[in-house]
Biopython code that builds the backbone (N, CA, C, O; Angstrom):
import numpy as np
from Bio.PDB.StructureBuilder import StructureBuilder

atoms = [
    (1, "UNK", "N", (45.918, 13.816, 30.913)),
    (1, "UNK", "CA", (44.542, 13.975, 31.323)),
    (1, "UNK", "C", (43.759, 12.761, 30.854)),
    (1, "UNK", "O", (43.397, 12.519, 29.703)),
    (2, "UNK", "N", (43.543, 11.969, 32.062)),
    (2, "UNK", "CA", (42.742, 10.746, 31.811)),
    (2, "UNK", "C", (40.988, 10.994, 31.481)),
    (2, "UNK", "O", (40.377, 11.594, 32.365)),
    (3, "UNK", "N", (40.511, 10.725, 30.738)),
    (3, "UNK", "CA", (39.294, 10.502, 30.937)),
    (3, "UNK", "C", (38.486, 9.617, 31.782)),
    (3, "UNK", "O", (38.932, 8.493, 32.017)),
    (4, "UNK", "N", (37.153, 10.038, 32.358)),
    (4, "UNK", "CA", (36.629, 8.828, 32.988)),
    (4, "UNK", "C", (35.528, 8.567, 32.150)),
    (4, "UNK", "O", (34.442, 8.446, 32.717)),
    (5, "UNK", "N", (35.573, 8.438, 30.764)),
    (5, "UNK", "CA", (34.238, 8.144, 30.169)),
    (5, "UNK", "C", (34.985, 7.070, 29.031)),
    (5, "UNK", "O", (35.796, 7.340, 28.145)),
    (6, "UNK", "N", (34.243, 5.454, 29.509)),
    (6, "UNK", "CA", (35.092, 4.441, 28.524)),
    (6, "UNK", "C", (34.023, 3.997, 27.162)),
    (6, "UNK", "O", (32.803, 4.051, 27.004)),
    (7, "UNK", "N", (34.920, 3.645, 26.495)),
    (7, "UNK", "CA", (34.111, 3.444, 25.231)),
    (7, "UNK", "C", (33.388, 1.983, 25.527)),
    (7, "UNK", "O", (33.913, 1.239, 26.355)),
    (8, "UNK", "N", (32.358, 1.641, 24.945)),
    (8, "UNK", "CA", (31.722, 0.378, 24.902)),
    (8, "UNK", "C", (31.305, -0.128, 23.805)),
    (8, "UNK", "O", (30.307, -0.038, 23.089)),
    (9, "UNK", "N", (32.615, -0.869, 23.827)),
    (9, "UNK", "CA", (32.423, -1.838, 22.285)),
    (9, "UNK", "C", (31.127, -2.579, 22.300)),
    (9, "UNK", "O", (30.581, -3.043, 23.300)),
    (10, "UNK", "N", (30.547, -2.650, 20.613)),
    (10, "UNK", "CA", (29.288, -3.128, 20.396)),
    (10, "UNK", "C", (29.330, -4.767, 19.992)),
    (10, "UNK", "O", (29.710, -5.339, 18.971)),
    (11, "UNK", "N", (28.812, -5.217, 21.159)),
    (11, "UNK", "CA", (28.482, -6.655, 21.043)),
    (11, "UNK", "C", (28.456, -7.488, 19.755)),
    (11, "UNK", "O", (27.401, -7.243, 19.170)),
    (12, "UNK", "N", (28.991, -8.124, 19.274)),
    (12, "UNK", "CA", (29.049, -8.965, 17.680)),
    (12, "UNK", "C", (28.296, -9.832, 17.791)),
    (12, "UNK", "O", (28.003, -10.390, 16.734)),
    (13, "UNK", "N", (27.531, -10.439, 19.272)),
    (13, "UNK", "CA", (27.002, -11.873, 19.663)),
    (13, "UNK", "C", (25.725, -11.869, 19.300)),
    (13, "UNK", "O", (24.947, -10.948, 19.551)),
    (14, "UNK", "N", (25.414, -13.009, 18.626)),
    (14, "UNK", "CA", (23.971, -12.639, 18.311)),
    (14, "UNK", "C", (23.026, -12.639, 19.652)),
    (14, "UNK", "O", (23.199, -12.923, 20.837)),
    (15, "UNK", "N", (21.766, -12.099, 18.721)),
    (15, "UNK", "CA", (20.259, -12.199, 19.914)),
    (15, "UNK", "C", (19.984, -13.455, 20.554)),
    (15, "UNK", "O", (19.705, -14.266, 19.670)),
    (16, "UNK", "N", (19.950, -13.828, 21.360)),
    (16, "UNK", "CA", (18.518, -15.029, 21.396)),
    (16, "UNK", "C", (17.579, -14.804, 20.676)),
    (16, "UNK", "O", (17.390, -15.572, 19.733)),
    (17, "UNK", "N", (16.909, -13.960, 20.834)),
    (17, "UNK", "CA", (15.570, -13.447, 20.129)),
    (17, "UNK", "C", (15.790, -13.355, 18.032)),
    (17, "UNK", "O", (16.109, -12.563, 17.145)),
    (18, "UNK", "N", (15.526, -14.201, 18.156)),
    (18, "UNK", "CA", (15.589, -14.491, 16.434)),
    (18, "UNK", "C", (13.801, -13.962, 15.828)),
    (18, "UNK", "O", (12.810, -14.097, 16.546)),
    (19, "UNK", "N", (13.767, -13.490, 14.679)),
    (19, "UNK", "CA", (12.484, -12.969, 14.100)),
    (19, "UNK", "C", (12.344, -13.319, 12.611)),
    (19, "UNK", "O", (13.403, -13.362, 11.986)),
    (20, "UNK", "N", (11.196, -13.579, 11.935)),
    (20, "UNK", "CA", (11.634, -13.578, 10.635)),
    (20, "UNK", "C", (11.908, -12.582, 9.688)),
    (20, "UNK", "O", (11.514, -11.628, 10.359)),
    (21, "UNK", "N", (12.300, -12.062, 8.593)),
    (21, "UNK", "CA", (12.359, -10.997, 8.127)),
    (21, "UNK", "C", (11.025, -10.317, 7.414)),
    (21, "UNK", "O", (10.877, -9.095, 7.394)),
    (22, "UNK", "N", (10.156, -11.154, 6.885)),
    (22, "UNK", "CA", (8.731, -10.305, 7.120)),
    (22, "UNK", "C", (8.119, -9.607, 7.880)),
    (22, "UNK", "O", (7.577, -8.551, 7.554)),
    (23, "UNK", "N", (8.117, -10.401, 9.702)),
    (23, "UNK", "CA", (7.938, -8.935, 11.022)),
    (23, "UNK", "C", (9.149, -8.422, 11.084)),
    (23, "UNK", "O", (8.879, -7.606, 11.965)),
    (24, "UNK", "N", (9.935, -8.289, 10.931)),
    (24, "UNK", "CA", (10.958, -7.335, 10.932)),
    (24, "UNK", "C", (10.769, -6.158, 9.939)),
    (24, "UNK", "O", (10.929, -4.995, 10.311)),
    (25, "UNK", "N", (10.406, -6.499, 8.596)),
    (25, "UNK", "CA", (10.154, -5.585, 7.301)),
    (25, "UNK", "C", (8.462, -5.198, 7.889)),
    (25, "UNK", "O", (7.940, -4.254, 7.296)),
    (26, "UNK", "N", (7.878, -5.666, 8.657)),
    (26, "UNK", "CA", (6.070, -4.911, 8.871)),
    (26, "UNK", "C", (6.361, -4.000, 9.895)),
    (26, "UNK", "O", (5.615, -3.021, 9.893)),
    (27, "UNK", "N", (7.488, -4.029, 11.043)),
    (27, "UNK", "CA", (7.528, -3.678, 11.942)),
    (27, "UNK", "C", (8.121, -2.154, 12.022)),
    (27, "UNK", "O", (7.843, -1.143, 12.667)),
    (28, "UNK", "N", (9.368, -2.629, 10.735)),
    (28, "UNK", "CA", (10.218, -1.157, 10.377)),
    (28, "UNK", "C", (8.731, -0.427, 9.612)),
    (28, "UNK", "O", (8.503, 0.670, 10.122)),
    (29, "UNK", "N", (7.913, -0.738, 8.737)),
    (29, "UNK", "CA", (6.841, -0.242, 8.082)),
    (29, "UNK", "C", (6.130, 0.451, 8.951)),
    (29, "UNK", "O", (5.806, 1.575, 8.568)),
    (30, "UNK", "N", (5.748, 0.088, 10.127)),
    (30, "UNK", "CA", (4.881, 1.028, 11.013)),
    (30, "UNK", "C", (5.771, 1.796, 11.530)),
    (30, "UNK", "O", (5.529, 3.000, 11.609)),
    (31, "UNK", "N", (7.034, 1.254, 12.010)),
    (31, "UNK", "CA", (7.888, 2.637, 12.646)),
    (31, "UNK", "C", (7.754, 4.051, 12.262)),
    (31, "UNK", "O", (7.445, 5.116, 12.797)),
    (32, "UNK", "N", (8.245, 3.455, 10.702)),
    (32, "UNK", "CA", (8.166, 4.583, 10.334)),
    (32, "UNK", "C", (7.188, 5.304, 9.358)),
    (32, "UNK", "O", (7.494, 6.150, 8.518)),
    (33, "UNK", "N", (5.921, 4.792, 9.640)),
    (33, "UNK", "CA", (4.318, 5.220, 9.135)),
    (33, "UNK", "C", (4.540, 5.298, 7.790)),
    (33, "UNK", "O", (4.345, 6.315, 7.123)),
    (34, "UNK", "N", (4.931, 4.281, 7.381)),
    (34, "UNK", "CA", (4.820, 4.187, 5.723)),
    (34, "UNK", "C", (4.000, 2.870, 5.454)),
    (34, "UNK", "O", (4.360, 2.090, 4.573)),
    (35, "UNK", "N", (2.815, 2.624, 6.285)),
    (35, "UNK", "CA", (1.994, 1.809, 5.854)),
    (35, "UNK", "C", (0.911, 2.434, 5.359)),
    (35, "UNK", "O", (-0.093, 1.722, 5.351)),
    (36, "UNK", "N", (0.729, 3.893, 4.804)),
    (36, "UNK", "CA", (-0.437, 4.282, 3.803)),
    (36, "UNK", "C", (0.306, 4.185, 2.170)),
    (36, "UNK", "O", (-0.336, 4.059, 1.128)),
    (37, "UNK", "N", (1.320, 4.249, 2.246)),
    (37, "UNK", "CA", (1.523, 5.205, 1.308)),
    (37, "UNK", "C", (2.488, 3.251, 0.506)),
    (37, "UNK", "O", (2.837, 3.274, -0.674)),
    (38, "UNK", "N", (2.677, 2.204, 1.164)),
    (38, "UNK", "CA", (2.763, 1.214, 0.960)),
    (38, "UNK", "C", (1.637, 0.372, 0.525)),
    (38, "UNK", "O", (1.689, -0.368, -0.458)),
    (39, "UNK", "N", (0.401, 0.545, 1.456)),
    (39, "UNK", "CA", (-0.890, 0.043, 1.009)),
    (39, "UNK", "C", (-1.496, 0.427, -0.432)),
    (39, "UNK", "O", (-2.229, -0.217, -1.181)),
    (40, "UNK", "N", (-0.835, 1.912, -0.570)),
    (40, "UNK", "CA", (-1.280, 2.222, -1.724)),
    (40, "UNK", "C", (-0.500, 1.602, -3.376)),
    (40, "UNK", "O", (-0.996, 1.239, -4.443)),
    (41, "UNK", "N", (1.184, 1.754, -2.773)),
    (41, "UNK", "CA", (1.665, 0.787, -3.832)),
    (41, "UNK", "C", (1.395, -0.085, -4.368)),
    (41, "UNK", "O", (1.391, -0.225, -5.591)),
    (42, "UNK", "N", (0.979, -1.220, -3.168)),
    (42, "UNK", "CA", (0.387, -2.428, -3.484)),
    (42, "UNK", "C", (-0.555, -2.494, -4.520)),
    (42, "UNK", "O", (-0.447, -3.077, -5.599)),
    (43, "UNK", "N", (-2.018, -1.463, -3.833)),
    (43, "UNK", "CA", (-2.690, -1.283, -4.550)),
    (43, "UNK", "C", (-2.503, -1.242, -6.719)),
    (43, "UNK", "O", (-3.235, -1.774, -7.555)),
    (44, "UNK", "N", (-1.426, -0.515, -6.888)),
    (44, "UNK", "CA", (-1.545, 0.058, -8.097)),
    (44, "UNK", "C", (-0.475, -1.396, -8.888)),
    (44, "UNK", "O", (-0.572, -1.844, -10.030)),
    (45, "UNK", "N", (0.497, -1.829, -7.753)),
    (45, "UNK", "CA", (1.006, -3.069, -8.157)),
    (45, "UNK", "C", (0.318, -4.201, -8.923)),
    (45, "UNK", "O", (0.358, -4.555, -10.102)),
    (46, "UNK", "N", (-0.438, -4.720, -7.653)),
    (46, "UNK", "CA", (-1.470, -5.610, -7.700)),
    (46, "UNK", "C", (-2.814, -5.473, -8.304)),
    (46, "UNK", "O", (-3.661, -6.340, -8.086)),
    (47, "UNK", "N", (-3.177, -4.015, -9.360)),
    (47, "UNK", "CA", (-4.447, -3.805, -9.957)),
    (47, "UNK", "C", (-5.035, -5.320, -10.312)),
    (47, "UNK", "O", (-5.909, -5.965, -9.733)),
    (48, "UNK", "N", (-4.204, -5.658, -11.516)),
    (48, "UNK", "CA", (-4.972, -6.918, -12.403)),
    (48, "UNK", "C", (-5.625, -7.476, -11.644)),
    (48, "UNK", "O", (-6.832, -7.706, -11.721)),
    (49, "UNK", "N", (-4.506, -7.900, -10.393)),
    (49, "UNK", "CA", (-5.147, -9.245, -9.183)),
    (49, "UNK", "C", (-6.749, -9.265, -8.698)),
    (49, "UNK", "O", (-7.702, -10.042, -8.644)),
    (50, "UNK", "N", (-6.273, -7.406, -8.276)),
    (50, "UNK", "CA", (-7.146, -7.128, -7.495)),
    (50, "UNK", "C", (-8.282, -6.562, -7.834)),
    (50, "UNK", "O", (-9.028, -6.164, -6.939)),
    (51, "UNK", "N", (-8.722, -6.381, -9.517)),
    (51, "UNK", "CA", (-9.705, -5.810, -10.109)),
    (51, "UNK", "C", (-9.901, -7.269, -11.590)),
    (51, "UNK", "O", (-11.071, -7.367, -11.961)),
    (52, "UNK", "N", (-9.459, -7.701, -11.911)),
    (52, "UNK", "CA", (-9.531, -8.528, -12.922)),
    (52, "UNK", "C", (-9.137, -8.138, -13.968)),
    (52, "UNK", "O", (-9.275, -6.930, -14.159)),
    (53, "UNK", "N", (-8.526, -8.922, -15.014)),
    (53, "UNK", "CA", (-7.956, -8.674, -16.223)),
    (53, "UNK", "C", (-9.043, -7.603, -17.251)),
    (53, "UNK", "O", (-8.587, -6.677, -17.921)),
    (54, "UNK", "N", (-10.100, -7.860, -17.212)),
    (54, "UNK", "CA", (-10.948, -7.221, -17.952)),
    (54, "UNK", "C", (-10.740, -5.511, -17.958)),
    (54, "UNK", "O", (-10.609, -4.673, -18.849)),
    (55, "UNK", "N", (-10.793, -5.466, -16.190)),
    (55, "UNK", "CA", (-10.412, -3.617, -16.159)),
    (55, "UNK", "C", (-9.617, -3.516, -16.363)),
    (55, "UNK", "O", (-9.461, -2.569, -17.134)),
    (56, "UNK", "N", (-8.363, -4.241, -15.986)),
    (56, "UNK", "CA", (-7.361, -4.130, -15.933)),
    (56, "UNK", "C", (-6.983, -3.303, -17.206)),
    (56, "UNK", "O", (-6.592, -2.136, -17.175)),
    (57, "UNK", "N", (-7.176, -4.165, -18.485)),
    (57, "UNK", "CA", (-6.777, -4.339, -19.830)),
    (57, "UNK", "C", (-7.219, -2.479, -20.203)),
    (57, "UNK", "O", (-6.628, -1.627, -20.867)),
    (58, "UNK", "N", (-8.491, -2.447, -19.425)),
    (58, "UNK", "CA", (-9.212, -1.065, -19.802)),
    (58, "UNK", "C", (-8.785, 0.000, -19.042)),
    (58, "UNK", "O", (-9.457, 1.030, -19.007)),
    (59, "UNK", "N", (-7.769, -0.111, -18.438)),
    (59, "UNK", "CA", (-7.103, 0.943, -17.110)),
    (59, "UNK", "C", (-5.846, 1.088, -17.842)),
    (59, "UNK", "O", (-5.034, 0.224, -18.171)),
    (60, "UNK", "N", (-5.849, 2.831, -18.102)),
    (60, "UNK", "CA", (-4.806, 3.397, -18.641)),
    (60, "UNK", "C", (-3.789, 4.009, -17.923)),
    (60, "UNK", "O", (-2.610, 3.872, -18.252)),
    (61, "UNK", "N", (-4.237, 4.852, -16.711)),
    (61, "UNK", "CA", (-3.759, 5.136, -15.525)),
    (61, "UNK", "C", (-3.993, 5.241, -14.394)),
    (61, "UNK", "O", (-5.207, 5.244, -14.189)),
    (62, "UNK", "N", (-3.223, 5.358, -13.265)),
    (62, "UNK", "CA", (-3.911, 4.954, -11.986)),
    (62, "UNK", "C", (-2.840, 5.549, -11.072)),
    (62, "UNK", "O", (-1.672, 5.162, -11.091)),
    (63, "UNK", "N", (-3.260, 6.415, -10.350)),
    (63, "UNK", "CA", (-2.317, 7.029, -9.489)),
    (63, "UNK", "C", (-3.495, 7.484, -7.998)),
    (63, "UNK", "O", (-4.712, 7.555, -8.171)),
    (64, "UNK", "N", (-2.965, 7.692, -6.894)),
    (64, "UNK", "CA", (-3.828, 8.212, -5.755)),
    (64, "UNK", "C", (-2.838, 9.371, -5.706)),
    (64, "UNK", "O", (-1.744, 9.637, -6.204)),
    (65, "UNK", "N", (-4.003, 10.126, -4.608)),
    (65, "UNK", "CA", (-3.776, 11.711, -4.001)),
    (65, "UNK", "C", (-4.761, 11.692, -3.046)),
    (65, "UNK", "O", (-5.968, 11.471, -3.140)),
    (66, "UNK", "N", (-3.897, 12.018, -1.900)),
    (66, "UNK", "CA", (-4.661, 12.503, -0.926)),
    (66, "UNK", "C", (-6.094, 11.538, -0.734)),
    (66, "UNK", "O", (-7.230, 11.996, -0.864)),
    (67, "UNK", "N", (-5.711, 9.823, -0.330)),
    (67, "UNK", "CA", (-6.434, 9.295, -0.549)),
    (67, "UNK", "C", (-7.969, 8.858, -1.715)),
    (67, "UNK", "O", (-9.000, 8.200, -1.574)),
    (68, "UNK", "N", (-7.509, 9.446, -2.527)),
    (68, "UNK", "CA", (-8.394, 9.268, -3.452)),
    (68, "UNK", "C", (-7.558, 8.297, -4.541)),
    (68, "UNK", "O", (-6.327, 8.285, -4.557)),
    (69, "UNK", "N", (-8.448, 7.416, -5.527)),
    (69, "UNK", "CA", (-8.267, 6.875, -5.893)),
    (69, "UNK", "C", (-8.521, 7.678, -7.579)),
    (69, "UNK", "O", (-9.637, 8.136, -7.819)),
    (70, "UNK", "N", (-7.315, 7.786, -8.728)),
    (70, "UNK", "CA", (-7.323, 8.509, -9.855)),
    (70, "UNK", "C", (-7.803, 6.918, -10.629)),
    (70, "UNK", "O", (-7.192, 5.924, -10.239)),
    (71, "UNK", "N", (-8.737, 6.767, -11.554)),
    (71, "UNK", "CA", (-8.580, 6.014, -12.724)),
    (71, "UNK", "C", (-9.279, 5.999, -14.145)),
    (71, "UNK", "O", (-10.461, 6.028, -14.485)),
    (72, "UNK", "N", (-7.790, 5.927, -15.012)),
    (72, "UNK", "CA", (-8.558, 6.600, -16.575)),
    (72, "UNK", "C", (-8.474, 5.207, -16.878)),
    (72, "UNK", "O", (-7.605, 4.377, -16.612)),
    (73, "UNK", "N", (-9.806, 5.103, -17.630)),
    (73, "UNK", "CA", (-9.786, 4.071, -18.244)),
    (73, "UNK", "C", (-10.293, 4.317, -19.760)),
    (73, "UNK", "O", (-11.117, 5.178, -20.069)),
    (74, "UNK", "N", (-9.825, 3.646, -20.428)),
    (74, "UNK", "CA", (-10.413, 3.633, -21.877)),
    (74, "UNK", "C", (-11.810, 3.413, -22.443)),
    (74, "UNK", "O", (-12.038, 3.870, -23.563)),
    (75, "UNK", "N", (-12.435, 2.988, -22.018)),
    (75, "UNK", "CA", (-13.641, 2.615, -22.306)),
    (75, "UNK", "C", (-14.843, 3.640, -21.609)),
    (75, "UNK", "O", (-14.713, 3.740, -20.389)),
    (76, "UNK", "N", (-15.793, 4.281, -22.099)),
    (76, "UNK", "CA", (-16.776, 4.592, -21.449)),
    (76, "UNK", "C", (-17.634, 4.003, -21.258)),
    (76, "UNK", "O", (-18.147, 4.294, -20.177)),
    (77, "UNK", "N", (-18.140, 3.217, -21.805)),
    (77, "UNK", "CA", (-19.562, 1.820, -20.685)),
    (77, "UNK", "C", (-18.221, 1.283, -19.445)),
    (77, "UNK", "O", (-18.456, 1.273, -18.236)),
    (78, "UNK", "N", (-17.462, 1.054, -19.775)),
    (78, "UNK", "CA", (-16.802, 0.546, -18.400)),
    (78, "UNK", "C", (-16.684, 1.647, -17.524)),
    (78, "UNK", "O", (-17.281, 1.428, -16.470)),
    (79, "UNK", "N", (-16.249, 2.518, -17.562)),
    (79, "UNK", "CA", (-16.109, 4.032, -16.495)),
    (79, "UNK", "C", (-17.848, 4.422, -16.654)),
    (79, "UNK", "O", (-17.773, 5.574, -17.079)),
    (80, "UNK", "N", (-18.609, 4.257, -16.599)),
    (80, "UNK", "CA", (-20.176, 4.435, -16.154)),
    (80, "UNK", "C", (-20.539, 2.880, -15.612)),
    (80, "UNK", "O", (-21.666, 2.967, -15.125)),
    (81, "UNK", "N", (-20.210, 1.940, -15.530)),
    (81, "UNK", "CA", (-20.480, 0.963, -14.521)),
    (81, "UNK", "C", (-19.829, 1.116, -13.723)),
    (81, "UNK", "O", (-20.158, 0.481, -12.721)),
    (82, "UNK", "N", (-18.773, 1.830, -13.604)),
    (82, "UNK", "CA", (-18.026, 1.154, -12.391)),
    (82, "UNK", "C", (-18.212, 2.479, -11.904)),
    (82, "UNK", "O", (-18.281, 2.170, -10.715)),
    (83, "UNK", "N", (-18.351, 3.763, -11.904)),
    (83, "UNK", "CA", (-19.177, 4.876, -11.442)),
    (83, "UNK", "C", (-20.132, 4.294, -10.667)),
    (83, "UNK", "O", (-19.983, 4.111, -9.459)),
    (84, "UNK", "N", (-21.226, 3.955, -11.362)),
    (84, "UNK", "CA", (-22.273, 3.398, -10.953)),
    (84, "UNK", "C", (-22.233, 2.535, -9.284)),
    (84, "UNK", "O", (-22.878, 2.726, -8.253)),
    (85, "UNK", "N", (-21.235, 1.623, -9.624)),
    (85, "UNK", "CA", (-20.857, 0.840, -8.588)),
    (85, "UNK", "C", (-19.620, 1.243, -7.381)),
    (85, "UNK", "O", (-19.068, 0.470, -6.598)),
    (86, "UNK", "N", (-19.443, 2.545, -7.527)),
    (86, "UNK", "CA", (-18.275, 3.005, -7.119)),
    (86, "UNK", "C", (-17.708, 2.691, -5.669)),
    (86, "UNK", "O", (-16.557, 2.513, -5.269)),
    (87, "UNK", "N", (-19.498, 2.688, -4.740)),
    (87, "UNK", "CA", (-18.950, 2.693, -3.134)),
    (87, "UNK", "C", (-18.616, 0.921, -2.920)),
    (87, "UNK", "O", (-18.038, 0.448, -1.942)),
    (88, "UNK", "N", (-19.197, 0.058, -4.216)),
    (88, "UNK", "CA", (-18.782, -1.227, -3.883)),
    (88, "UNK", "C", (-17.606, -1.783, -4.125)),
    (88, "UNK", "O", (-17.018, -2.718, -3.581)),
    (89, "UNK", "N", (-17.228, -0.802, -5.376)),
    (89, "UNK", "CA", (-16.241, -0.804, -5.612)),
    (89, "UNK", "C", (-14.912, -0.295, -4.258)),
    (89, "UNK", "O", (-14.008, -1.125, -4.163)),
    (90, "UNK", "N", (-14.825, 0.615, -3.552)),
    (90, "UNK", "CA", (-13.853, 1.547, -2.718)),
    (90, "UNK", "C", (-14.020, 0.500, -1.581)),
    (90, "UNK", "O", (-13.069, 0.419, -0.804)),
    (91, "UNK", "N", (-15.447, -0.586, -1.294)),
    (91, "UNK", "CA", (-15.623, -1.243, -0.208)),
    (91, "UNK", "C", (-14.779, -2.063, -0.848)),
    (91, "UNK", "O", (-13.655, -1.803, -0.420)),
    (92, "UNK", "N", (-14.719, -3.059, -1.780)),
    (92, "UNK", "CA", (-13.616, -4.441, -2.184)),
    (92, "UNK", "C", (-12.419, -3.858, -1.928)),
    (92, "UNK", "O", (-11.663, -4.234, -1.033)),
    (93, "UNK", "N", (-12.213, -2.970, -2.660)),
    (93, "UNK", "CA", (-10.518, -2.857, -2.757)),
    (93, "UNK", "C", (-10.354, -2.525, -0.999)),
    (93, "UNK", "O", (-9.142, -2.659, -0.826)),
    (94, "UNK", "N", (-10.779, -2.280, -0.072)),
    (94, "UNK", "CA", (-10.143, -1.552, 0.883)),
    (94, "UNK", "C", (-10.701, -2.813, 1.979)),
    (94, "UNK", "O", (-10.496, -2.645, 3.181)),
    (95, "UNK", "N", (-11.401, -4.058, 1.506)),
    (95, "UNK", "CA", (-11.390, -5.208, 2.631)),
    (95, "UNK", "C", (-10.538, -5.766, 1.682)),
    (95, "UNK", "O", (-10.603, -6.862, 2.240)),
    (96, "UNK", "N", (-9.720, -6.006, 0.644)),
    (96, "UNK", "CA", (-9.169, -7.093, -0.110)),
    (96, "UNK", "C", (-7.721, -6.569, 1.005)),
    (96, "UNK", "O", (-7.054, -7.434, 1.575)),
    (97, "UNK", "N", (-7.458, -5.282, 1.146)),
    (97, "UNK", "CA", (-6.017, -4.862, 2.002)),
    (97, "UNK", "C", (-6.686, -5.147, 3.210)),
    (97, "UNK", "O", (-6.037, -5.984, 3.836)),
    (98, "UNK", "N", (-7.650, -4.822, 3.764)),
    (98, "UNK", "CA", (-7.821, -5.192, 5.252)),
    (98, "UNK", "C", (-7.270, -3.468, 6.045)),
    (98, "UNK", "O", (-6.808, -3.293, 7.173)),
    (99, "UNK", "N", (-7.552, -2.389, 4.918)),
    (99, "UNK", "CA", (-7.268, -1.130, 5.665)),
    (99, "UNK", "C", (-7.872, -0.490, 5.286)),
    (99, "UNK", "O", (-8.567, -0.932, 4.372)),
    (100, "UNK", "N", (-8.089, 1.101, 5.702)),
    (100, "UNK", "CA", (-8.853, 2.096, 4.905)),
    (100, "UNK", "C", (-8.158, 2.935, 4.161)),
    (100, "UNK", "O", (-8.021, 4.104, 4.524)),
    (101, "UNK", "N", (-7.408, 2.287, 2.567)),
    (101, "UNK", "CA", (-6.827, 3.243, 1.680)),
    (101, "UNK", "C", (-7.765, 3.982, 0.906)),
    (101, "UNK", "O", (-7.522, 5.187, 0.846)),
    (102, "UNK", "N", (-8.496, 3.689, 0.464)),
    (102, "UNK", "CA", (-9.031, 4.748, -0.566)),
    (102, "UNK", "C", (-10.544, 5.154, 0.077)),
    (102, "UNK", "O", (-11.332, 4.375, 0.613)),
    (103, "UNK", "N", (-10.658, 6.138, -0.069)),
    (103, "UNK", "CA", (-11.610, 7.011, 0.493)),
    (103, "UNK", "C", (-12.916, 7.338, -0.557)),
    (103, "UNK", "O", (-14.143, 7.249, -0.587)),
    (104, "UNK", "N", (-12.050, 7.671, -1.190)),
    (104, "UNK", "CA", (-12.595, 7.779, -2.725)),
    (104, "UNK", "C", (-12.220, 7.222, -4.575)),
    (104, "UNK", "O", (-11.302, 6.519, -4.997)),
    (105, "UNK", "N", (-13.038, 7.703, -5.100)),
    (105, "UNK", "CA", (-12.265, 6.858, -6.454)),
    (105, "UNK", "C", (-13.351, 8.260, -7.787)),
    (105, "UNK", "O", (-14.507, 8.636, -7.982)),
    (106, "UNK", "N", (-11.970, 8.500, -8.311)),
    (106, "UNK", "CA", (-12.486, 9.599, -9.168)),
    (106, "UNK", "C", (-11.906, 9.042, -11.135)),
    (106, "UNK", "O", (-10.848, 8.698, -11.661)),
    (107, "UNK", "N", (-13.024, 9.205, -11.490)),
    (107, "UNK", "CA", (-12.678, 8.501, -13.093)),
    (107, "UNK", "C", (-12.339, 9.185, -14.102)),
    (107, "UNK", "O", (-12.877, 10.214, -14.511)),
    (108, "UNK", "N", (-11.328, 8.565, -14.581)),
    (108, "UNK", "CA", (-11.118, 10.204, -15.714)),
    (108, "UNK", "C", (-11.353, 9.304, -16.928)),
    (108, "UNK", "O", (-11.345, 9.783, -18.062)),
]
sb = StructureBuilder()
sb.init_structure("model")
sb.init_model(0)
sb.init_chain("A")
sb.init_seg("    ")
for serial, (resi, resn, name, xyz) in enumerate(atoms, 1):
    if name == "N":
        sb.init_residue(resn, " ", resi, " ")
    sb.init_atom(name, np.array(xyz, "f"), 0.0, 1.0, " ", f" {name:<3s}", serial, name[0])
structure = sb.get_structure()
C-alpha cells in the first residue's frame, strides 16, 4: 500500500532576505506580546539610568503590578518630593521608553 502523500524535505538554503538580529529579537517581542511586561524589565533594569544615582541610592525596592509602579524608598523627604511630583514623574519615565508603562506610581 503505496501512499500518495510525499514528504518534503526542509530546505537547508539560506534566505535572500537577511535581517539583523535586533528586528528579529523586536519582532519575536511583539509576536508574542511581551512588549509590556519587557518595557517593564527594562524599566527596573535601567532605574539608576533612568532616575539618577541619587534615587537610585534611596530606592530599596521596585517591582510593578498591574501597571502600577511599587517604590520603597528609604528616605522620607525623598518619597514626599517625588509624591509631590509624581504625574511628572510617570510622564519621564514613560517618554524616556517611548510607551505607556506605568500608569501609576505608588510609594511605600
Amino acid at each position: 500500500m503505496e501512499s500518495n502523500l510525499k514528504y518534503k524535505k526542509p530546505s537547508l538554503a539560506r534566505k535572500s532576505e537577511t535581517s539583523q538580529l535586533g528586528e528579529i529579537i523586536e519582532r519575536m517581542i511583539d509576536t508574542y506580546k511581551l512588549r509590556g511586561k519587557y518595557n517593564e524589565t527594562y524599566i527596573i533594569a535601567q532605574w539608576e539610568q533612568l532616575v539618577g544615582q541619587a534615587i537610585a541610592n534611596r530606592t530599596t525596592q521596585l517591582y510593578f503590578s498591574d501597571k502600577k509602579l511599587y517604590i520603597q524608598v528609604n528616605s522620607s523627604p525623598l518619597r514626599n518630593e517625588l509624591a509631590l511630583a509624581k504625574s511628572k514623574f510617570i510622564q519621564m519615565l514613560n517618554n524616556q521608553i517611548g510607551a505607556t508603562v506605568v500608569n501609576d506610581i505608588v510609594f511605600i
